[in-house]
C-alpha positions in Angstrom: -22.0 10.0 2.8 -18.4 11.2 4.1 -18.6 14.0 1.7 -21.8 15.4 4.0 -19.7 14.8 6.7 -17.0 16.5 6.1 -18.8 19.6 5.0 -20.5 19.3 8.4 -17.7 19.1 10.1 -16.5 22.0 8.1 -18.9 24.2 8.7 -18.9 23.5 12.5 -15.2 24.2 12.8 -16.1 27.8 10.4 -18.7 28.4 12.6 -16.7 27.7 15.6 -13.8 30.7 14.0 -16.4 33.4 13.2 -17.8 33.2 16.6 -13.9 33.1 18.0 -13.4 35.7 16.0 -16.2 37.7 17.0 -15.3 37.4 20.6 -11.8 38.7 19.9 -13.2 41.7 18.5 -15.5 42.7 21.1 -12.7 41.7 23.7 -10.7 44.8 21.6 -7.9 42.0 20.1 -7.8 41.9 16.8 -5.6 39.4 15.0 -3.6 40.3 12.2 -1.8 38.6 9.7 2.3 38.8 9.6 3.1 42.2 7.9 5.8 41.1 5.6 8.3 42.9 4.7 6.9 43.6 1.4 4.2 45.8 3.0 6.5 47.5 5.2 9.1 48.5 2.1 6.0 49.7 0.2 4.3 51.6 2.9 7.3 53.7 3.2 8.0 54.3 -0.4 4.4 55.2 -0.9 4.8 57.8 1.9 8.4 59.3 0.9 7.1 59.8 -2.4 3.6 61.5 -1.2 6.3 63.9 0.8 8.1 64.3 -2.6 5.1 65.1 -4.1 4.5 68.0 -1.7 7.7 69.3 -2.1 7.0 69.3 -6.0 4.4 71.2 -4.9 5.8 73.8 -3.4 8.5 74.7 -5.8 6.0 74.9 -8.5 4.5 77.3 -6.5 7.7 79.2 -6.1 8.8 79.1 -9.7 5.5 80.3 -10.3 6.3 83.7 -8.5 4.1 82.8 -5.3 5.2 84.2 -2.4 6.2 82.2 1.1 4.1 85.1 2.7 0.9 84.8 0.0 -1.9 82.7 2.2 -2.8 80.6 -1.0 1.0 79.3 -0.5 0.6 78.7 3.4 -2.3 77.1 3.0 -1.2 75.1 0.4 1.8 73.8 2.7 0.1 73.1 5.6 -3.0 71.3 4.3 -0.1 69.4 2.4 1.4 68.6 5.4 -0.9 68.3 8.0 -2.9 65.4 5.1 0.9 63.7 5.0 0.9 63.3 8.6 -2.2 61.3 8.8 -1.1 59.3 6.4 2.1 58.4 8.4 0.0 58.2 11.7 -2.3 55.9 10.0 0.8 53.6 8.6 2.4 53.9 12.2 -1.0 52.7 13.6 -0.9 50.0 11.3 2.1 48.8 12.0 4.0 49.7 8.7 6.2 51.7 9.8 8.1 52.6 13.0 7.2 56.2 15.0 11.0 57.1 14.1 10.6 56.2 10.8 7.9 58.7 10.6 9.3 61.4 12.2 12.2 61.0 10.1 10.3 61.5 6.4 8.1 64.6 8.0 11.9 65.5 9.0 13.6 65.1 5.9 10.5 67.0 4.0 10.7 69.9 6.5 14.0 70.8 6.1 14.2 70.4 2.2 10.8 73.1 2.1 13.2 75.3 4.9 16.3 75.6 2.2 13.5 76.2 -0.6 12.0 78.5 1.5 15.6 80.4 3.1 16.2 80.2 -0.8 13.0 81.8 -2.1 13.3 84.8 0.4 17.2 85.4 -0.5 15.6 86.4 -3.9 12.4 88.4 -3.2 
């Protein structure tokens, strides 16, 4: 008999969350779960190395005699780039990384594609 209690009384207080819950998300607050630091730290390895990746890219495109005036290569680089910044506005949304932190890997990735691309016109 306390066993049919208790799942009563479970089910009222999970009952009584989902419809707290529900509230909260029609008020526009949404409760998250602590981020820990885990999430953060992976988050913005996953998002260096997607900026890595691009700039991969984009020498293997210049070793492979493309030219930084050819359209295939500038629309390569910005579909690259403009898909890499939605992924860091999504993380910043998210809470996984800081706005700086951001700006600082679309940065970082910007001026390494400058020298390859300073470097690429030096030769043609």
């Amino acid at each position: 008999m306390s066993y049919g209690i208790t799942c009563n009384k479970y089910l009222e207080c999970f009952t009584k969350k989902v419809i707290i819950a529900k509230i909260f998300l029609m008020e526009g607050i949404y409760l998250m779960p602590e981020i820990t630091i885990d999430h953060r730290e992976k988050a913005y390895a996953l998002l260096k190395d997607d900026a890595d990746k691009i700039k991969r890219l984009i020498e293997v495109q210049i070793e492979n005699l493309t030219m930084p005036q050819c359209p295939l290569y500038e629309e390569v680089l910005d579909t690259q780039m403009f898909g890499l910044s939605r992924e860091i506005d999504f993380a910043i949304r998210l809470n996984l990384i800081s706005e700086d932190e951001g700006k600082e890997i679309l940065g970082n990735l910007e001026r390494q594609l400058n020298i390859l691309h300073e470097a690429t016109k030096k030769s043609f």
